[in-house]
mmCIF file of the N, C-alpha and C atoms, coordinates in Angstrom:
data_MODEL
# 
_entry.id   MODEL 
# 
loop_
_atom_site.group_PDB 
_atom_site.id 
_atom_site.type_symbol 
_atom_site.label_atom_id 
_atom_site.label_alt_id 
_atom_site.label_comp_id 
_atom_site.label_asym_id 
_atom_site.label_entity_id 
_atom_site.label_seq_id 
_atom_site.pdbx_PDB_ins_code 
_atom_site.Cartn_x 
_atom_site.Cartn_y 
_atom_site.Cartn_z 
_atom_site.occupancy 
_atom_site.B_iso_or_equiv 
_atom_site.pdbx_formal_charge 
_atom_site.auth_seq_id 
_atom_site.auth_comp_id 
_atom_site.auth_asym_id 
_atom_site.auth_atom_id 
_atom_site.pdbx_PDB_model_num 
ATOM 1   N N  . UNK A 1 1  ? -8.570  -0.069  -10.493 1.00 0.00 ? 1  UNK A N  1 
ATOM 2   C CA . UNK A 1 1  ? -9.976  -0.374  -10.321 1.00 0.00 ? 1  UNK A CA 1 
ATOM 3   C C  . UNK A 1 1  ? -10.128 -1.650  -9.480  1.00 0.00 ? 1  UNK A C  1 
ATOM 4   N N  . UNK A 1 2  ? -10.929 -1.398  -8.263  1.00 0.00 ? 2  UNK A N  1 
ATOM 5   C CA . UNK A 1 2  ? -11.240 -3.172  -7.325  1.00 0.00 ? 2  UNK A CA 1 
ATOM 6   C C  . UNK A 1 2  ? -12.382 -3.392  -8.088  1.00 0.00 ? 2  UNK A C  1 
ATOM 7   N N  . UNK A 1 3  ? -11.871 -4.882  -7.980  1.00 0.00 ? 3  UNK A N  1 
ATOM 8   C CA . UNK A 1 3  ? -12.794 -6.099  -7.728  1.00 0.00 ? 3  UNK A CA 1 
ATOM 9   C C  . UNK A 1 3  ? -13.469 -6.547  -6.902  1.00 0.00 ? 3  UNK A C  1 
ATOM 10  N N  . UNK A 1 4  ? -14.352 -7.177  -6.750  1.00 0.00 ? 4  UNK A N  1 
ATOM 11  C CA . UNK A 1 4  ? -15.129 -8.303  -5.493  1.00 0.00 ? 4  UNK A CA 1 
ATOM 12  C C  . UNK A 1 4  ? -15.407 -9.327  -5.854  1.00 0.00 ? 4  UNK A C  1 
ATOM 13  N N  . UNK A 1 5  ? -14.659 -10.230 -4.980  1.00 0.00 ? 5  UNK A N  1 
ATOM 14  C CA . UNK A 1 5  ? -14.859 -11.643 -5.525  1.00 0.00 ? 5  UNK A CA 1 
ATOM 15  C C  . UNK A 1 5  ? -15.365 -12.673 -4.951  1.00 0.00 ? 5  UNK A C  1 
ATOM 16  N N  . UNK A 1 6  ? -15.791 -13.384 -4.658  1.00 0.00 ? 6  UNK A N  1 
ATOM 17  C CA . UNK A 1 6  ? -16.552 -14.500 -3.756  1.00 0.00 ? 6  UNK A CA 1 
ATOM 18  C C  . UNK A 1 6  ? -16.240 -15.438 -4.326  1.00 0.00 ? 6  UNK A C  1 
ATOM 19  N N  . UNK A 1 7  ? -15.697 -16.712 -3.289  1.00 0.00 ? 7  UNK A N  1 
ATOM 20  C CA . UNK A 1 7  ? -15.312 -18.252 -3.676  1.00 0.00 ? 7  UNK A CA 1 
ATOM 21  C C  . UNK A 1 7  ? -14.739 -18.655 -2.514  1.00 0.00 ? 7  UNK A C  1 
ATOM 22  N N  . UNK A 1 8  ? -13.947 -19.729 -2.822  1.00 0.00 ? 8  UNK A N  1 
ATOM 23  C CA . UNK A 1 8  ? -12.948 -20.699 -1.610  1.00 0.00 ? 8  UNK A CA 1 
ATOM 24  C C  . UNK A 1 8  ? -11.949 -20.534 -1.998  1.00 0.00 ? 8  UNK A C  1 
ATOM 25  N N  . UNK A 1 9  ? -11.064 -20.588 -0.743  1.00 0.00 ? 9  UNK A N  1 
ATOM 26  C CA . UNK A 1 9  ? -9.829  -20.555 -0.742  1.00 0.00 ? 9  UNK A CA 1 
ATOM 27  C C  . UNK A 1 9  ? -9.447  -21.794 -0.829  1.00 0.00 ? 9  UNK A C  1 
ATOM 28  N N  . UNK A 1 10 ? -8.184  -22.096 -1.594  1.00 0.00 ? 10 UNK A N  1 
ATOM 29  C CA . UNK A 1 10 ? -7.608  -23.442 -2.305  1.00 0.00 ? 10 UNK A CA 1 
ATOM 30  C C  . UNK A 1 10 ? -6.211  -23.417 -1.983  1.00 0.00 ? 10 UNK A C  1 
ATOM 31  N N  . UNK A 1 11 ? -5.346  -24.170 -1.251  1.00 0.00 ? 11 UNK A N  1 
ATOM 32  C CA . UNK A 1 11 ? -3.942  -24.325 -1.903  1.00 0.00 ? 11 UNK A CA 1 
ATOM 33  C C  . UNK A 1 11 ? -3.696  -25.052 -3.299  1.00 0.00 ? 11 UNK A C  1 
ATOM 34  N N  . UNK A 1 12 ? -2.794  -24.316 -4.208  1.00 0.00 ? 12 UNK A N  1 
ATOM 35  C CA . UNK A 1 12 ? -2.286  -25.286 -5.154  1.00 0.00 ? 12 UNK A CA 1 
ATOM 36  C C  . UNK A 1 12 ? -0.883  -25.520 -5.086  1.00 0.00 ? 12 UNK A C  1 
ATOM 37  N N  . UNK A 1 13 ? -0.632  -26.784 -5.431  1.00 0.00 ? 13 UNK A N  1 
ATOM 38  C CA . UNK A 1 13 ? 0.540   -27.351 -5.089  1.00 0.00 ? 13 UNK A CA 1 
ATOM 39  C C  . UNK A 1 13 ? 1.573   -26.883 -6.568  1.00 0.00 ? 13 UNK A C  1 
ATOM 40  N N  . UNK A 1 14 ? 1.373   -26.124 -7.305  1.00 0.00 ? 14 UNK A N  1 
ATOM 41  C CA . UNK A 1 14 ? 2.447   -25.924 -8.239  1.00 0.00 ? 14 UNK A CA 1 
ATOM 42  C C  . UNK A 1 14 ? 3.645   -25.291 -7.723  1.00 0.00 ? 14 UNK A C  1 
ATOM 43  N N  . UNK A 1 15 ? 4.667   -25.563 -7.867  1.00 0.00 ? 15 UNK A N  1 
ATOM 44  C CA . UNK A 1 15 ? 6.404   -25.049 -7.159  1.00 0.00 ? 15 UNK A CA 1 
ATOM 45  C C  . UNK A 1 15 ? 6.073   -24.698 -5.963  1.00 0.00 ? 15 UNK A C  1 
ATOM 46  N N  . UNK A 1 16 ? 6.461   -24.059 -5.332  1.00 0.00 ? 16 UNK A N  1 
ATOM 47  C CA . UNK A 1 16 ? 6.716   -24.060 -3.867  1.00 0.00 ? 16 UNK A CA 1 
ATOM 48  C C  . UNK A 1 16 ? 5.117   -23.847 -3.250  1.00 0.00 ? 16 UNK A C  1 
ATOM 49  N N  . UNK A 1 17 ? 4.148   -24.271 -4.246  1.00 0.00 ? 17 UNK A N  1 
ATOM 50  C CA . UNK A 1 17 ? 2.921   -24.005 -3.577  1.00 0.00 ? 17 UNK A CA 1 
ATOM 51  C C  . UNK A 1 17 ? 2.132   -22.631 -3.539  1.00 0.00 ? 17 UNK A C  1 
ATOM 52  N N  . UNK A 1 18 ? 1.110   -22.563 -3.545  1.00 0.00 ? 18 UNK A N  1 
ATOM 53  C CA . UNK A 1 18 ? 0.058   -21.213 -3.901  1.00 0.00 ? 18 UNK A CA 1 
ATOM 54  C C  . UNK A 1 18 ? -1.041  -20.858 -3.293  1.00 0.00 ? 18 UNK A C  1 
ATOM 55  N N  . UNK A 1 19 ? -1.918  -19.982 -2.572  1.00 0.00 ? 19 UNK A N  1 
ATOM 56  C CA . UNK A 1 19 ? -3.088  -20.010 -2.498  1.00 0.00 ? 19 UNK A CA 1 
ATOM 57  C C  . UNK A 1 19 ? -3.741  -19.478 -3.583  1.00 0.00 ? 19 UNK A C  1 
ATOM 58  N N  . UNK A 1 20 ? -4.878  -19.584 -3.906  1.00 0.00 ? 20 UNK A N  1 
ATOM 59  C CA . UNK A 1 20 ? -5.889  -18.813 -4.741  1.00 0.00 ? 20 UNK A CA 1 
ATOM 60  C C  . UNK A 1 20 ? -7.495  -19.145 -4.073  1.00 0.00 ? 20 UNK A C  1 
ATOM 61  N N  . UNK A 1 21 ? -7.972  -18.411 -4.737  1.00 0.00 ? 21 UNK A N  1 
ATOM 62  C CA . UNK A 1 21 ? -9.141  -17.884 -4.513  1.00 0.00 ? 21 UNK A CA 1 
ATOM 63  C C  . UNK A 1 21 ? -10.281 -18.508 -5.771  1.00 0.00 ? 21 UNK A C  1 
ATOM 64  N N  . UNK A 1 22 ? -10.900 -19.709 -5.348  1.00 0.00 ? 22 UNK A N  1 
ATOM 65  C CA . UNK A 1 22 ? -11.408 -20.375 -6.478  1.00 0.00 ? 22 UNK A CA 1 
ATOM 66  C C  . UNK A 1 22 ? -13.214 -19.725 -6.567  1.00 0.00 ? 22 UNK A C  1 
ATOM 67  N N  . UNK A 1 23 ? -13.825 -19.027 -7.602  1.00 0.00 ? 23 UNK A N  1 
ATOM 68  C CA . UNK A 1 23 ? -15.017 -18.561 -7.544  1.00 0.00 ? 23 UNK A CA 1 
ATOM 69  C C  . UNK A 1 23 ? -15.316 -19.430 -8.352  1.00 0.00 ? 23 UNK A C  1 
ATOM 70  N N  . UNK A 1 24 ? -16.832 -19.455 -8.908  1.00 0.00 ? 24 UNK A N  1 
ATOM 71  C CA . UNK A 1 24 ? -17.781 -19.870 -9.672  1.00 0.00 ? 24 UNK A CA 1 
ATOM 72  C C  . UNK A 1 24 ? -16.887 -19.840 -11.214 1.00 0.00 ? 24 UNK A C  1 
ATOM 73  N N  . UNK A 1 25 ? -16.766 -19.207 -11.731 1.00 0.00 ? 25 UNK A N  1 
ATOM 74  C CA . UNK A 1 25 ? -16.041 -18.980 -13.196 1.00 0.00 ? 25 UNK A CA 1 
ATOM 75  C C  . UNK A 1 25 ? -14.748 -18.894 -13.251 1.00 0.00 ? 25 UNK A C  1 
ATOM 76  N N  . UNK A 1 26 ? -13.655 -18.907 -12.271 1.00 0.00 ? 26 UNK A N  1 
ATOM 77  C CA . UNK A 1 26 ? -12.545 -18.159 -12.425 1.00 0.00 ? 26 UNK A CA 1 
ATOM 78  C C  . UNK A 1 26 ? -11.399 -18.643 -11.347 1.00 0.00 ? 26 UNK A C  1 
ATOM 79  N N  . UNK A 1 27 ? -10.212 -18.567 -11.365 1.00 0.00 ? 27 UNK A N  1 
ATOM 80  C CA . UNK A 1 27 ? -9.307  -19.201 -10.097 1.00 0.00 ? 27 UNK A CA 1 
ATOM 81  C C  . UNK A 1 27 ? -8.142  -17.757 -10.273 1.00 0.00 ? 27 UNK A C  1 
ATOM 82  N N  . UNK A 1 28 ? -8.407  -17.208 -9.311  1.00 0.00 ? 28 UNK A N  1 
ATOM 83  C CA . UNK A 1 28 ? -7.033  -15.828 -8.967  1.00 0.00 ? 28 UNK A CA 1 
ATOM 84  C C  . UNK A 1 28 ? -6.157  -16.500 -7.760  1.00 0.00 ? 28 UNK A C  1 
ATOM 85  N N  . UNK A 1 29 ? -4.887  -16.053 -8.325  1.00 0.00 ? 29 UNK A N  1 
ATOM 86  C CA . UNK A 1 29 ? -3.505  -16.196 -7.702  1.00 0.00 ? 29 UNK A CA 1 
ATOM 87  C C  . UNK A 1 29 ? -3.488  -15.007 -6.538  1.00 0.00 ? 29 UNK A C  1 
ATOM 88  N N  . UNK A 1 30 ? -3.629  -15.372 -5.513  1.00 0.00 ? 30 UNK A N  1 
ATOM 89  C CA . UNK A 1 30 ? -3.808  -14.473 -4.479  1.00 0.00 ? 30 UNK A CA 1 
ATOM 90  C C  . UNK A 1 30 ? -2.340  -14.135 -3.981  1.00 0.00 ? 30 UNK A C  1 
ATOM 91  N N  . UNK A 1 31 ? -2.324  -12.642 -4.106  1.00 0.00 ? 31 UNK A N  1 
ATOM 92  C CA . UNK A 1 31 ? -1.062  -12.217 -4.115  1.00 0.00 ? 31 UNK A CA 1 
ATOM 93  C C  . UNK A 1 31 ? -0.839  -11.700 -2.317  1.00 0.00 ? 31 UNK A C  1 
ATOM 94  N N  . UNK A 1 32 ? 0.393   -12.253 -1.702  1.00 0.00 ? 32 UNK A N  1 
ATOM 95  C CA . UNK A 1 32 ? 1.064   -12.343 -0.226  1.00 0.00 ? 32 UNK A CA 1 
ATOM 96  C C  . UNK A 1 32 ? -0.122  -12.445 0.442   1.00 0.00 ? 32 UNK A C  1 
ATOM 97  N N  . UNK A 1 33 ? -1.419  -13.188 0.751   1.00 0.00 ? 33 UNK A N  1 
ATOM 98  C CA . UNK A 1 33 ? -2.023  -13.092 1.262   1.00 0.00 ? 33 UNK A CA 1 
ATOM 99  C C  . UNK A 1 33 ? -2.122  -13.129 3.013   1.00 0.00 ? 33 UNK A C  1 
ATOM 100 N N  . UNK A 1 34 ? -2.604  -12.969 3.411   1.00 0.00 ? 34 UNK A N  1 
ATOM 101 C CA . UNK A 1 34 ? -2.212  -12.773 5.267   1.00 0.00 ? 34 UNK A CA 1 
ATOM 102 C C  . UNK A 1 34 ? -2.741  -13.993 5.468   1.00 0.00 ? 34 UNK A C  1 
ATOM 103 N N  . UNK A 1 35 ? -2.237  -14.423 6.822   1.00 0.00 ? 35 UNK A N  1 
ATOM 104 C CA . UNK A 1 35 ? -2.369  -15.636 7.653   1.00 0.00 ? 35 UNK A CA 1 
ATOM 105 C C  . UNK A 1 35 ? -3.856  -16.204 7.820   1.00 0.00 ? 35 UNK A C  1 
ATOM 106 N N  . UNK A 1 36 ? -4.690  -15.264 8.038   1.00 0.00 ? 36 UNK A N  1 
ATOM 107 C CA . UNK A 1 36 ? -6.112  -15.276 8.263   1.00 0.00 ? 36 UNK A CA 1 
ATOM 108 C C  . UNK A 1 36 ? -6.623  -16.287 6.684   1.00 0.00 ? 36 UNK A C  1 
ATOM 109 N N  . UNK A 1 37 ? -6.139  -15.428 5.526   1.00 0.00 ? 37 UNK A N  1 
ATOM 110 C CA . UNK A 1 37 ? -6.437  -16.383 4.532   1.00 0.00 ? 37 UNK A CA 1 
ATOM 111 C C  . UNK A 1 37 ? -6.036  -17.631 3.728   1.00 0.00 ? 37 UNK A C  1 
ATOM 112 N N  . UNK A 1 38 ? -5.032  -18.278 4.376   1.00 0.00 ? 38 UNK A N  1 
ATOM 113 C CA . UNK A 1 38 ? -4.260  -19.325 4.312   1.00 0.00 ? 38 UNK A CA 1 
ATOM 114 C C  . UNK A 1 38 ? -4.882  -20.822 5.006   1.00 0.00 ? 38 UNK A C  1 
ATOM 115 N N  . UNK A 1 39 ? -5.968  -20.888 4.762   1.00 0.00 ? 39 UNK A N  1 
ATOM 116 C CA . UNK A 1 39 ? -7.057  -22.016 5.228   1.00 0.00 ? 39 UNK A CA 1 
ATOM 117 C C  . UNK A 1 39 ? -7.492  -22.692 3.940   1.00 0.00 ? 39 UNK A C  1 
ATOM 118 N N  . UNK A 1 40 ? -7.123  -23.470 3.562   1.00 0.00 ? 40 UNK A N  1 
ATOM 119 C CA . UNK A 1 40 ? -8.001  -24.352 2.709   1.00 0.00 ? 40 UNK A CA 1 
ATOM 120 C C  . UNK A 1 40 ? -9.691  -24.419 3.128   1.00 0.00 ? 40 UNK A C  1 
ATOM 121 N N  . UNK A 1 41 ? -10.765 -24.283 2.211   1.00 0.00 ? 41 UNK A N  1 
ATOM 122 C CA . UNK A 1 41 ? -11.831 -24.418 1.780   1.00 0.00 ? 41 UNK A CA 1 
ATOM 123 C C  . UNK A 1 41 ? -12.844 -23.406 3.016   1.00 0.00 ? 41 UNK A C  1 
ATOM 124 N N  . UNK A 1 42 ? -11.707 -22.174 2.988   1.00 0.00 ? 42 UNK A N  1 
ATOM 125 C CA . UNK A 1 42 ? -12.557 -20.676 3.844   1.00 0.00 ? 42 UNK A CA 1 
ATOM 126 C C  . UNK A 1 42 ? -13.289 -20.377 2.876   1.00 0.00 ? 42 UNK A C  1 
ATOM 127 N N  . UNK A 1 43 ? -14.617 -19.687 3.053   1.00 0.00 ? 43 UNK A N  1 
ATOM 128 C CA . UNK A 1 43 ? -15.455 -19.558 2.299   1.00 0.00 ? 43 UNK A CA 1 
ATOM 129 C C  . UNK A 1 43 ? -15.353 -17.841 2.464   1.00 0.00 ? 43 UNK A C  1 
ATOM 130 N N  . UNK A 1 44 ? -14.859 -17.067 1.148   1.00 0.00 ? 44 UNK A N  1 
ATOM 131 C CA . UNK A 1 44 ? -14.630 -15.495 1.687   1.00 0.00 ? 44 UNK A CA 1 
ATOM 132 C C  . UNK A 1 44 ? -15.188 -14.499 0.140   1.00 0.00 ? 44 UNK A C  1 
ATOM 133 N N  . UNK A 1 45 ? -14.931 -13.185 0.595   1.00 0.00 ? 45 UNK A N  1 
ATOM 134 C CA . UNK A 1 45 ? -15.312 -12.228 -0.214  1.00 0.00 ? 45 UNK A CA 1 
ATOM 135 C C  . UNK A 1 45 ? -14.495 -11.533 -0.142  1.00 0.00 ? 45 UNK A C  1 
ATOM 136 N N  . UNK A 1 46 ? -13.512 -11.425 -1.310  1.00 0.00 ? 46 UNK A N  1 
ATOM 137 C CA . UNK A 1 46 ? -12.225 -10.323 -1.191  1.00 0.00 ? 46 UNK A CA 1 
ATOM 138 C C  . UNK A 1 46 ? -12.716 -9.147  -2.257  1.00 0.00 ? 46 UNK A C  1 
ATOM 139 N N  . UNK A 1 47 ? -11.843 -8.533  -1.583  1.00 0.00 ? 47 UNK A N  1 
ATOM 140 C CA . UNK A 1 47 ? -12.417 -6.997  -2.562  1.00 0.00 ? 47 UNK A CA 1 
ATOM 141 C C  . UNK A 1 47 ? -10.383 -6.548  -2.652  1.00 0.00 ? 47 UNK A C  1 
ATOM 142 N N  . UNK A 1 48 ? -10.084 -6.436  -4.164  1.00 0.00 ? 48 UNK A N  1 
ATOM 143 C CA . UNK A 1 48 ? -8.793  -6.192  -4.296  1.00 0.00 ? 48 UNK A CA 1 
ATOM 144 C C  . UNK A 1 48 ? -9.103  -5.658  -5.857  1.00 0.00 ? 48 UNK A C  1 
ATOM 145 N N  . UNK A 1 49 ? -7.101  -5.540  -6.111  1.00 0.00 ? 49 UNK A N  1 
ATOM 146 C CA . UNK A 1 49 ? -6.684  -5.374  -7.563  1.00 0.00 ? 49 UNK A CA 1 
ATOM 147 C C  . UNK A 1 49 ? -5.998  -5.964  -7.952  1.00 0.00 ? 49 UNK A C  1 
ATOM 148 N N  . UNK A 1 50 ? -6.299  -6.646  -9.497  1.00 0.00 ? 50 UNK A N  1 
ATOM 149 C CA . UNK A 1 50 ? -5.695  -7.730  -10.588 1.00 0.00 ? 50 UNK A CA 1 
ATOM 150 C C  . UNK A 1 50 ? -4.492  -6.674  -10.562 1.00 0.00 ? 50 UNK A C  1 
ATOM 151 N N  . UNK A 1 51 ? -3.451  -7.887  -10.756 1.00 0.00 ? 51 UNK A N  1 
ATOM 152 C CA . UNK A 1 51 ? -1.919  -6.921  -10.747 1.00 0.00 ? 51 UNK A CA 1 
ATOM 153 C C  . UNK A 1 51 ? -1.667  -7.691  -12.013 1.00 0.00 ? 51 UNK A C  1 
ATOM 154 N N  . UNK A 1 52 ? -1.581  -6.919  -13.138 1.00 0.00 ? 52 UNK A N  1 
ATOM 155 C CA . UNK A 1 52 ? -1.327  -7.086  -14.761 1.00 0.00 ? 52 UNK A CA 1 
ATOM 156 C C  . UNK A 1 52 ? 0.701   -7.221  -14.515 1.00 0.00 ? 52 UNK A C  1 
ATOM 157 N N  . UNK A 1 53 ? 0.806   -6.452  -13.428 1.00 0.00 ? 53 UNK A N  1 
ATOM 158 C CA . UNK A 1 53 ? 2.485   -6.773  -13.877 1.00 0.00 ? 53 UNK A CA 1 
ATOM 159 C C  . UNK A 1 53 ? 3.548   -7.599  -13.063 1.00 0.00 ? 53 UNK A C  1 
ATOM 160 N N  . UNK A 1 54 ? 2.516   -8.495  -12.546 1.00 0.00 ? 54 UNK A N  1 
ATOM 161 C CA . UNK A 1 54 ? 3.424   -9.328  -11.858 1.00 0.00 ? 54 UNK A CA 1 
ATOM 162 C C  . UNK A 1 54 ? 3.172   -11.222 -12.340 1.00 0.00 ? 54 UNK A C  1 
ATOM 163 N N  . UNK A 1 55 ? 4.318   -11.800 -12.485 1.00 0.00 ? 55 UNK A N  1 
ATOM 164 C CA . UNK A 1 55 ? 3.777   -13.043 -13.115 1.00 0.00 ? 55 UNK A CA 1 
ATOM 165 C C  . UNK A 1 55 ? 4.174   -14.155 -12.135 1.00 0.00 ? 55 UNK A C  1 
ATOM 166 N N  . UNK A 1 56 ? 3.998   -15.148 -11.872 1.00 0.00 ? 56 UNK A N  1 
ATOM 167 C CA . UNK A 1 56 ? 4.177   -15.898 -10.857 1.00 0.00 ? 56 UNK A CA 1 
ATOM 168 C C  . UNK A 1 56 ? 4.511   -17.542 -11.244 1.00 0.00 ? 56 UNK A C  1 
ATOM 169 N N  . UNK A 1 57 ? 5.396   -18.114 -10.646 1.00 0.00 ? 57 UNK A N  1 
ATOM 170 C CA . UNK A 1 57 ? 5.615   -19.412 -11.158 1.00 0.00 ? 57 UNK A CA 1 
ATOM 171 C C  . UNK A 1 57 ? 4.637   -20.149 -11.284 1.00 0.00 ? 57 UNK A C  1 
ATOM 172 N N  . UNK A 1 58 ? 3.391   -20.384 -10.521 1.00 0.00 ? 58 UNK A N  1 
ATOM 173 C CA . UNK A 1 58 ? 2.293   -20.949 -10.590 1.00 0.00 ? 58 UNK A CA 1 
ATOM 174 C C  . UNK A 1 58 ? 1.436   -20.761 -11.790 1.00 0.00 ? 58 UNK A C  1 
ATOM 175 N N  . UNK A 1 59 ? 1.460   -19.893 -12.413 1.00 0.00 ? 59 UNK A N  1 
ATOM 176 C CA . UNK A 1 59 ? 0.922   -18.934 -13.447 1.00 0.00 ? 59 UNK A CA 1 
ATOM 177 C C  . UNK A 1 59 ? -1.155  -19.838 -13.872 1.00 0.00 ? 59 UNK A C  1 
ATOM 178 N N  . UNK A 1 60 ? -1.896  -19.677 -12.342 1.00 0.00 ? 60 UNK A N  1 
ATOM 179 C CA . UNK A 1 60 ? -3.001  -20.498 -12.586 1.00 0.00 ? 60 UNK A CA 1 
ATOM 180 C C  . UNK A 1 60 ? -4.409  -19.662 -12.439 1.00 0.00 ? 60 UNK A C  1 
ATOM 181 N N  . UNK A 1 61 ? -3.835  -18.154 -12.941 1.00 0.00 ? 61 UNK A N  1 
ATOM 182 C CA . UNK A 1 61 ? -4.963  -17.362 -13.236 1.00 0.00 ? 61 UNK A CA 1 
ATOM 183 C C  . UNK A 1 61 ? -4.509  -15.626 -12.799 1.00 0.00 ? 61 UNK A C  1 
ATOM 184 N N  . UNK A 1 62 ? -5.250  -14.823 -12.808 1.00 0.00 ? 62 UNK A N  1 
ATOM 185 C CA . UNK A 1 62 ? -4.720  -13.419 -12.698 1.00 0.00 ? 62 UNK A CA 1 
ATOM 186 C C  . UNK A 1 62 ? -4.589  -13.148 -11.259 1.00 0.00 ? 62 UNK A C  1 
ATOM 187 N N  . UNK A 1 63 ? -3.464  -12.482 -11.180 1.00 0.00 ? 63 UNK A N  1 
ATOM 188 C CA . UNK A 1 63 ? -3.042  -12.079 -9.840  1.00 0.00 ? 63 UNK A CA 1 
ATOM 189 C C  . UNK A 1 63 ? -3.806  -11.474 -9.078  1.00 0.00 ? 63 UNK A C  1 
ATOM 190 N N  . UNK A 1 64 ? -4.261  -11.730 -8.180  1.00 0.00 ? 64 UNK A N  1 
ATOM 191 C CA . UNK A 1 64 ? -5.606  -10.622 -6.950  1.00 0.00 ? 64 UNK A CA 1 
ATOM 192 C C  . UNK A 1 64 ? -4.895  -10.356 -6.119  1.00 0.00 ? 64 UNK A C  1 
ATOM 193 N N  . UNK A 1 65 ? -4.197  -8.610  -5.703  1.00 0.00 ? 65 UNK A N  1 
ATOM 194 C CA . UNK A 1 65 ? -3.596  -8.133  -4.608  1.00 0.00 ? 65 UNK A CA 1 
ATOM 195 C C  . UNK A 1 65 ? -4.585  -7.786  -3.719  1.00 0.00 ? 65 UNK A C  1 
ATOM 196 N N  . UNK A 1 66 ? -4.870  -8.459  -2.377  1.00 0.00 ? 66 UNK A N  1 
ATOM 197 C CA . UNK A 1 66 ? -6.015  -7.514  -1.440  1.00 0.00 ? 66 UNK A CA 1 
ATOM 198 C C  . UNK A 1 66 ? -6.091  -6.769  -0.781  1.00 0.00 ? 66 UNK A C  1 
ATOM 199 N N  . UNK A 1 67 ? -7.274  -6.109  -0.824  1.00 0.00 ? 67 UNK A N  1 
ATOM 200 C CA . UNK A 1 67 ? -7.682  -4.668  0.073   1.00 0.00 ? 67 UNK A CA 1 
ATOM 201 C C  . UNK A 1 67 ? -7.835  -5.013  0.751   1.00 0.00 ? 67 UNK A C  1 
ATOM 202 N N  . UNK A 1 68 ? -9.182  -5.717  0.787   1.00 0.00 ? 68 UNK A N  1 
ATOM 203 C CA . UNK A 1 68 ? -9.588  -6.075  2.048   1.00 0.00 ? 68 UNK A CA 1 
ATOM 204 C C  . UNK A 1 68 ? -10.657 -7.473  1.886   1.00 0.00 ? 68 UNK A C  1 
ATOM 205 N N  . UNK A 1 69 ? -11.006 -8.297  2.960   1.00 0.00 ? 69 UNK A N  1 
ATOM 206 C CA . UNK A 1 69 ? -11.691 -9.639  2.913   1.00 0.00 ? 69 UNK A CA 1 
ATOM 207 C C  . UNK A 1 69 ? -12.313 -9.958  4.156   1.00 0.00 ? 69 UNK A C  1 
ATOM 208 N N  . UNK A 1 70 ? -13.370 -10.386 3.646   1.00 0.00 ? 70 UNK A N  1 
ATOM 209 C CA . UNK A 1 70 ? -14.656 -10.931 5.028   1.00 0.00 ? 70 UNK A CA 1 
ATOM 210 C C  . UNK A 1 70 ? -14.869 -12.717 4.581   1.00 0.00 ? 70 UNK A C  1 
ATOM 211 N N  . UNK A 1 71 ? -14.628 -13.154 5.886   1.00 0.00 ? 71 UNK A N  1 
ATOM 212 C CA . UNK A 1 71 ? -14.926 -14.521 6.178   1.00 0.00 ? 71 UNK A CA 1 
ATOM 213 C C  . UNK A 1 71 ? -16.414 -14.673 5.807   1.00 0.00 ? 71 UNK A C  1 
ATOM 214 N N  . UNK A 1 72 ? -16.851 -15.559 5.144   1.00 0.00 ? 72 UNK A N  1 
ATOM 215 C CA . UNK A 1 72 ? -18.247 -15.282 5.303   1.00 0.00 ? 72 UNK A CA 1 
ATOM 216 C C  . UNK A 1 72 ? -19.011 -17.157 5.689   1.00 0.00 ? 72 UNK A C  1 
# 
């Protein structure tokens, strides 16, 4: 089942470093994200799926694999 999510993009510095996707309520671990979304404080709308089976050293919220994402 996708999601849609709206927020900023954040690096976090836990172990070798992270992006996520910081919204209003919530911070997702953005899973291999592409180059395009690797900008600190892009303002975007991803539409993906929480991946329940993957866990990540950062461990700083649920995993978001993406479909797809608009700059906004």
């Amino acid at each position: 089942m996708s999601i849609t999510v709206t927020g900023k993009i954040e690096r976090k510095g836990f172990g070798f470093g992270t992006w996520a996707l910081v919204s209003d309520d919530k911070t997702y671990e953005l899973h291999k994200p592409p180059k395009d979304l690797q900008k600190s404080g892009l303002k975007v709308t991803i539409k993906g799926q929480i991946r329940d089976d993957i866990m990540t050293m950062a461990m700083i919220g649920p995993v978001l694999e993406i479909e797809s994402f608009e700059i906004t």
